[in-house]
ROSE-372866 format. One record per residue (C-alpha): residue in three letters; chain; x, y, z. Coordinates in steps of 0.5 Angstrom, whole numbers, padded with zeros to 4 digits. Layout:
BEGIN
+---------+--------+-------+-------+-------+
: residuo : cadena :     u :     v :     w :
+---------+--------+-------+-------+-------+
:     ALA :      A :     X :     Y :     Z :
...
+---------+--------+-------+-------+-------+
***
This chain:
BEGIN
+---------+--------+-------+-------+-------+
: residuo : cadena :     u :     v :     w :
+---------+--------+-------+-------+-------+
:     UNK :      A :  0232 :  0219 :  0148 :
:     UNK :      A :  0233 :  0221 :  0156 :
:     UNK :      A :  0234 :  0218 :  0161 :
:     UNK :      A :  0228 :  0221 :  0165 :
:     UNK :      A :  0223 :  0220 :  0159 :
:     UNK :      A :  0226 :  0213 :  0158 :
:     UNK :      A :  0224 :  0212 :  0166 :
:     UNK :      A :  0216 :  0215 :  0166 :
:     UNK :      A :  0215 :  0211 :  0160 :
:     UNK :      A :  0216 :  0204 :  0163 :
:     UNK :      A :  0213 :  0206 :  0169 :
:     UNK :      A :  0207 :  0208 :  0166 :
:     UNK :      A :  0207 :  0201 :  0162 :
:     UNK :      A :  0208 :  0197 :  0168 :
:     UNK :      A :  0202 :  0201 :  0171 :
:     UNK :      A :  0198 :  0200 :  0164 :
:     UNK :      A :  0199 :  0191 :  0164 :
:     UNK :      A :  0198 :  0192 :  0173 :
:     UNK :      A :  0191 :  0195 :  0172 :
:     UNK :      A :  0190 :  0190 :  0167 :
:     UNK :      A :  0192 :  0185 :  0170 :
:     UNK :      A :  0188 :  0186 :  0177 :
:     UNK :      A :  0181 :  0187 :  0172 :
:     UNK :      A :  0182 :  0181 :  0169 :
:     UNK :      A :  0183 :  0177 :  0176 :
:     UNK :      A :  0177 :  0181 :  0179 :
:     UNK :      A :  0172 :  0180 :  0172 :
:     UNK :      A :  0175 :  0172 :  0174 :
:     UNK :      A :  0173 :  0172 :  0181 :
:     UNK :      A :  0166 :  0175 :  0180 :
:     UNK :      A :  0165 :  0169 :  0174 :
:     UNK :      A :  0168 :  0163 :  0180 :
:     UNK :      A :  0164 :  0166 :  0185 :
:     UNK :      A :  0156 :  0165 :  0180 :
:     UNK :      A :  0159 :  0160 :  0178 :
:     UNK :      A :  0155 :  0154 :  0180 :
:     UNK :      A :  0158 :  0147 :  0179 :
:     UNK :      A :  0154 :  0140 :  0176 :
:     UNK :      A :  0151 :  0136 :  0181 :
:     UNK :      A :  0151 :  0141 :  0188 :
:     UNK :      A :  0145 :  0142 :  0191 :
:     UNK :      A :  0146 :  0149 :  0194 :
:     UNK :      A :  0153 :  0153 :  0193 :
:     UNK :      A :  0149 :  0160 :  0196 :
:     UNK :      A :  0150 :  0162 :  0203 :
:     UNK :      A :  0149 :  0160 :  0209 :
:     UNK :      A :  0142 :  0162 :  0212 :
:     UNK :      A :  0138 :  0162 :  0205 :
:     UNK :      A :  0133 :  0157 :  0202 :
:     UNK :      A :  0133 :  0151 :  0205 :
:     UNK :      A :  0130 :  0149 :  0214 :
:     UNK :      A :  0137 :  0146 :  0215 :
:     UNK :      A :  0140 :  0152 :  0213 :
:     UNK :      A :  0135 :  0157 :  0217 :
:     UNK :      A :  0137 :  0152 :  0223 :
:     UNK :      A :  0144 :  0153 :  0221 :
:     UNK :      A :  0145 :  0160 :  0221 :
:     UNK :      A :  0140 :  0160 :  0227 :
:     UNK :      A :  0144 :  0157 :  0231 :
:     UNK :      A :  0151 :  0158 :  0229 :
:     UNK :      A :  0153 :  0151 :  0228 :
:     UNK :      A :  0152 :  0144 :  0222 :
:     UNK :      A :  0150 :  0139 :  0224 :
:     UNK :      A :  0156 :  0136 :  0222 :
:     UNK :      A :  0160 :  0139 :  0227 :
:     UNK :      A :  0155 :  0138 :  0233 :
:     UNK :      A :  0155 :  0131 :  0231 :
:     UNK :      A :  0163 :  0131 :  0232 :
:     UNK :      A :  0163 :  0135 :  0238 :
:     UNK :      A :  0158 :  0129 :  0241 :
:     UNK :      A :  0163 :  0125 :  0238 :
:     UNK :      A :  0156 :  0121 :  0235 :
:     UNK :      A :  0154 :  0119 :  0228 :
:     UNK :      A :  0148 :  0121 :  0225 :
:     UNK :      A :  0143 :  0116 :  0225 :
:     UNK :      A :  0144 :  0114 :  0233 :
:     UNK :      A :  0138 :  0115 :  0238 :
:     UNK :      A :  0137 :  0120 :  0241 :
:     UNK :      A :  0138 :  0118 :  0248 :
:     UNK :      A :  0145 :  0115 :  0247 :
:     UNK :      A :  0146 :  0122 :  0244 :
:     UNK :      A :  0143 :  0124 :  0251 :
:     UNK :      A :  0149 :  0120 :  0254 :
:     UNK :      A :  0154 :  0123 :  0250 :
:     UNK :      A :  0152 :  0130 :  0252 :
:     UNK :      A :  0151 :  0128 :  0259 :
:     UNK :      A :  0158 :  0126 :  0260 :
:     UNK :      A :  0162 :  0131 :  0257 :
:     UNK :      A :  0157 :  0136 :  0260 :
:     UNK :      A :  0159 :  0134 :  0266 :
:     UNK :      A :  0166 :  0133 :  0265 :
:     UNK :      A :  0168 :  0140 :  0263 :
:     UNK :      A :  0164 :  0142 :  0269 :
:     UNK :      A :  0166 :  0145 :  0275 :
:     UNK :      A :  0168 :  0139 :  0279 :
:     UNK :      A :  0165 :  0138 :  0286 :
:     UNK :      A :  0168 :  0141 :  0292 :
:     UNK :      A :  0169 :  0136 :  0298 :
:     UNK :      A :  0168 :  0139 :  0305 :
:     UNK :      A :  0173 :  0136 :  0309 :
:     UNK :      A :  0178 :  0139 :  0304 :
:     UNK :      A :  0182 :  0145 :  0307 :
:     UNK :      A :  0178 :  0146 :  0312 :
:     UNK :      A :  0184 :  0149 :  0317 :
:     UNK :      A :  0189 :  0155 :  0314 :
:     UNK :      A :  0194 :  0150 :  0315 :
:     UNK :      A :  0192 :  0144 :  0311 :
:     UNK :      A :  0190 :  0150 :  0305 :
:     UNK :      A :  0198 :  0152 :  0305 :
:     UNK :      A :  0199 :  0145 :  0305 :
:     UNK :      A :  0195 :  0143 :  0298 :
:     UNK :      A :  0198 :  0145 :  0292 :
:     UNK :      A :  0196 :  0151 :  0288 :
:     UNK :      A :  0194 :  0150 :  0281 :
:     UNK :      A :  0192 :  0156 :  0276 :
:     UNK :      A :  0190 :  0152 :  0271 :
:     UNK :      A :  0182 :  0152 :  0271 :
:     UNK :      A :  0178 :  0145 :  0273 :
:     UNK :      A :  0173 :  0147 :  0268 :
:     UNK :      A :  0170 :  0150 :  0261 :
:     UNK :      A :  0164 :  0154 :  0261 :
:     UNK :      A :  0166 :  0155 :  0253 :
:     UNK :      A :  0166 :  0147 :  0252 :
:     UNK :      A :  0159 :  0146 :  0257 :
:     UNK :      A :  0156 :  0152 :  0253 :
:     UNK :      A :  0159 :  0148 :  0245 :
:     UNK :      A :  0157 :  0141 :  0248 :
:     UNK :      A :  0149 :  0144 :  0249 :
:     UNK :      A :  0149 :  0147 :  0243 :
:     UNK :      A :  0151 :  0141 :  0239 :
:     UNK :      A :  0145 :  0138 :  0243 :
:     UNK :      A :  0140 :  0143 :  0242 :
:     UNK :      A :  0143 :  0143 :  0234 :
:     UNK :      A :  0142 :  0135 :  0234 :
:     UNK :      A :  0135 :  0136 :  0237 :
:     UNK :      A :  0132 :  0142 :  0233 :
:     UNK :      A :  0134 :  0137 :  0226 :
:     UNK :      A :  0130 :  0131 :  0229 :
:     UNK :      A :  0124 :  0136 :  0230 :
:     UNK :      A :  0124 :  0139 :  0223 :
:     UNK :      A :  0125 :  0132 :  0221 :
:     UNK :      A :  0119 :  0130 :  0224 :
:     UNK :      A :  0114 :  0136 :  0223 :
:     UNK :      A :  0112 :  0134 :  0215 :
:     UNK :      A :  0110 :  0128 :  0218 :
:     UNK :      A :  0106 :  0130 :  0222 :
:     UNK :      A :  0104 :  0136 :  0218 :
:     UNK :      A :  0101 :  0131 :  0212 :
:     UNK :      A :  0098 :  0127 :  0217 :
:     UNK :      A :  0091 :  0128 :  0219 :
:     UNK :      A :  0088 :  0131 :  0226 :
:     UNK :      A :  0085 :  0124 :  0227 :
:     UNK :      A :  0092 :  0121 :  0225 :
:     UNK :      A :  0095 :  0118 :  0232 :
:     UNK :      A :  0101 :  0124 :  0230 :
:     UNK :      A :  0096 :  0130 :  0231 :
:     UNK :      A :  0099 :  0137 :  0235 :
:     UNK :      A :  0099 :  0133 :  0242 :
:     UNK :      A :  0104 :  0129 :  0240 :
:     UNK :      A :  0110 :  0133 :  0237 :
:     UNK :      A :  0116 :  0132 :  0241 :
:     UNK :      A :  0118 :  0138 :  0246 :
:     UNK :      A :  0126 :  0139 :  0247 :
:     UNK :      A :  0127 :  0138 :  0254 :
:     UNK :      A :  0134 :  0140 :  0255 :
:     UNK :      A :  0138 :  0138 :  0263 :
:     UNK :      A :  0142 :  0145 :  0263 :
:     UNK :      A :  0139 :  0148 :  0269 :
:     UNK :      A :  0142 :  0154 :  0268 :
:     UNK :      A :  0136 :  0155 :  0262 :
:     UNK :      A :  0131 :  0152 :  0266 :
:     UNK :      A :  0132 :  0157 :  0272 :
:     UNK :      A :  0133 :  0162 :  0267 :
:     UNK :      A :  0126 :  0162 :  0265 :
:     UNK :      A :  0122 :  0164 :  0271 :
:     UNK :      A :  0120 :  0170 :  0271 :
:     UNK :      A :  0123 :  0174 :  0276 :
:     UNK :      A :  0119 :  0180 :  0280 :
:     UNK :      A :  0122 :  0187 :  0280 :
:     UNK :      A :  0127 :  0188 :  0286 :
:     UNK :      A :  0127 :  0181 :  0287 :
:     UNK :      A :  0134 :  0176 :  0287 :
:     UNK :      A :  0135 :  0170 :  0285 :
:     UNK :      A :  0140 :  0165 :  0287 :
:     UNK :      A :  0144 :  0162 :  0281 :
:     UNK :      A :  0143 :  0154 :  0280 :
:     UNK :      A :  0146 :  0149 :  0283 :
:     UNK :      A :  0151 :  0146 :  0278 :
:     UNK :      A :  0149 :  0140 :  0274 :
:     UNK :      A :  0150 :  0133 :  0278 :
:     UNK :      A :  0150 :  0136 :  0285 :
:     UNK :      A :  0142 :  0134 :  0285 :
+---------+--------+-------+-------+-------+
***
């Protein structure tokens, strides 16, 4: 035999065993992919099935990570959760200005410069999605009940909760504006 033939020959095997090879593996993850262990409740994808995965996906967070980012556990009551989101809110909020502060171009010279931002409106922004994520599981909790209860039950339709959040951002937003009209922005949370 040559060497060229030789040469094709093995090249053409190794191309054989490697398209074997990546078939195999692929029949494999789509067998591990509908595959189903024992004993768990819902493997699907996020979003399918279940209120608590509709709220999930719609709101782009678990309940599991809302309750770590407010660093509270799952049974507390709301208001201590409520205290939670409120001082962190704050705390990576824009800190408030004083006015005796840089009042003269001299005393501005003199203060030091930082470039490192004083607040984060990505943490504010996380922090009040948590709220609203802890929130929205309390009401579907509390919406079966009220459901299965009667119109003369002391749980009728004018009892649900309503969420009511302390983001004046949110609150300012939803007043309706007329055409041509400004609107000036909010004031920041604490400062009222």
């Amino acid at each position: 035999m040559s060497a060229p033939r030789v040469i094709a020959e093995l090249v053409v095997t190794g191309i054989r065993v490697l398209g074997k090879a990546t078939a195999a593996a692929g029949s494999q993850a789509v067998k591990n992919f509908k595959h189903k262990p024992e004993g768990v409740q819902d493997s699907g994808p996020v979003g399918a099935g279940s209120s608590k995965n509709k709220i999930t996906s719609q709101l782009n967070m678990s309940l599991d990570e809302a309750h770590l980012i407010l660093n509270v556990k799952k049974d507390e009551p709301l208001d201590v959760i409520q205290k939670n989101y409120d001082r962190i809110f704050a705390a990576n909020g824009p800190p408030t200005v004083k006015p005796e502060t840089h009042t003269t171009p001299a005393a501005a010279k003199k203060a030091p410069s930082s470039r490192t931002p004083l607040h984060s409106h990505y943490l504010q922004s996380k922090v009040f999605r948590a709220l609203e994520r802890i929130k929205a599981e309390r009401i579907t909790e509390v919406e079966p009940l009220s459901t299965e209860t009667s119109p003369t039950s002391p749980l009728s339709a004018e009892a649900k909760p309503t969420i009511e959040t302390s983001n004046p951002i949110s609150q300012e937003a939803t007043k309706t504006v007329k055409e041509g009209e400004t609107v000036a922005p909010p004031p920041p949370p604490g400062s009222t």
